[in-house]
C-alpha positions in Angstrom: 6.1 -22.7 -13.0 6.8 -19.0 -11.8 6.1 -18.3 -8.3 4.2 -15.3 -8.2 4.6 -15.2 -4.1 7.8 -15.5 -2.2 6.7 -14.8 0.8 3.4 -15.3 3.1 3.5 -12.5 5.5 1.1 -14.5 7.8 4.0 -16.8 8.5 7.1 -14.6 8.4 8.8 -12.8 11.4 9.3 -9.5 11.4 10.8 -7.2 14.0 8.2 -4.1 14.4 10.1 -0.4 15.5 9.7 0.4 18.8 10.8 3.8 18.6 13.9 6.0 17.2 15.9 8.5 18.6 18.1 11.0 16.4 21.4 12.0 18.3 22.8 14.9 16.3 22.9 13.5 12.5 22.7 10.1 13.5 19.2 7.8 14.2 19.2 5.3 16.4 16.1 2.8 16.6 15.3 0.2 18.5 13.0 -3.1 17.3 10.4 -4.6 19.4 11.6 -8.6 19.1 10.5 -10.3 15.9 7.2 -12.3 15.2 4.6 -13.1 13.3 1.2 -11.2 13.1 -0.4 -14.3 14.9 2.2 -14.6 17.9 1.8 -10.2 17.9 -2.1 -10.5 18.4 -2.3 -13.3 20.9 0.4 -11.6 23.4 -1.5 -7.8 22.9 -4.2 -9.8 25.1 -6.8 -8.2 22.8 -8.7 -11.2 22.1 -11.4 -12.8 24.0 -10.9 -16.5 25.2 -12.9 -18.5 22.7 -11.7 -16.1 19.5 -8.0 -17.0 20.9 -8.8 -21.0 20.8 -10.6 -20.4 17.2 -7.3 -18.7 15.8 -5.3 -20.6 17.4 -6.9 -23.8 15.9 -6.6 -22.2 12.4 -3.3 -20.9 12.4 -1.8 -24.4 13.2 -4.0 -25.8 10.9 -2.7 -23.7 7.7 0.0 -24.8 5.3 2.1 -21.9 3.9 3.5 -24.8 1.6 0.3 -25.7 0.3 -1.4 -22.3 0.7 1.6 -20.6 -1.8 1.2 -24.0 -4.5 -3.1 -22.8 -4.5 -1.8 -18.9 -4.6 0.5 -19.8 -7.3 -2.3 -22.3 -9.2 -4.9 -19.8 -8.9 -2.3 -17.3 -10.4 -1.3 -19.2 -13.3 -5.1 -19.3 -14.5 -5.4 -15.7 -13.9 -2.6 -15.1 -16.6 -4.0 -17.6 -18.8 -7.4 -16.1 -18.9 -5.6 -12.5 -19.7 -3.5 -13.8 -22.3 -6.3 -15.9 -24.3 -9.0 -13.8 -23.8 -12.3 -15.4 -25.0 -16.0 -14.5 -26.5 -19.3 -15.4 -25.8 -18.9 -17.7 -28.3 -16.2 -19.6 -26.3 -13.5 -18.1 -29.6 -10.3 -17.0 -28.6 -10.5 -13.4 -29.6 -7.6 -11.6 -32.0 -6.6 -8.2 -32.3 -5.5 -6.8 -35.4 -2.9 -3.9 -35.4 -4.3 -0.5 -35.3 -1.4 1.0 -36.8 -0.2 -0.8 -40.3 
């Protein structure tokens, strides 16, 4: 089976830029330390106490294992369904060449 999805970004750290500074031709930037969406929105403090404790519970409830196998599943069928296209009368539908 092909896996459509390397990557979740939900679970992935990634170091965000802080800023750059250019010093003559050269650019030097500097990365805040890396994290994962989640981990970034509970230390902005933006959430409210309860919303924190709901997230929370979800986040370590989620399986990037088994959320990339349903991705990938759910995939598959979507490339199935384009490549054997069907009628209303449930008959796999052919296409003749418009050019002969």
């Amino acid at each position: 089976m092909t896996s459509y999805v390397s990557t979740s970004t939900s679970f992935s750290r990634t170091p965000k830029l802080r800023f750059k500074t250019r010093h003559g031709a050269r650019v030097h930037k500097a990365y805040d330390e890396a994290r994962t969406p989640y981990h970034r929105l509970v230390v902005s403090g933006v959430l409210a106490g309860t919303e924190q404790e709901d997230l929370e519970q979800l986040y370590h409830n989620l399986n990037p294992v088994s959320l990339l196998r349903q991705i990938n599943e759910n995939l598959e069928r979507l490339w199935d369904t384009a490549e054997h296209p069907t009628n209303k009368q449930g008959e796999v539908k052919t296409y003749k060449p418009s050019v002969t």
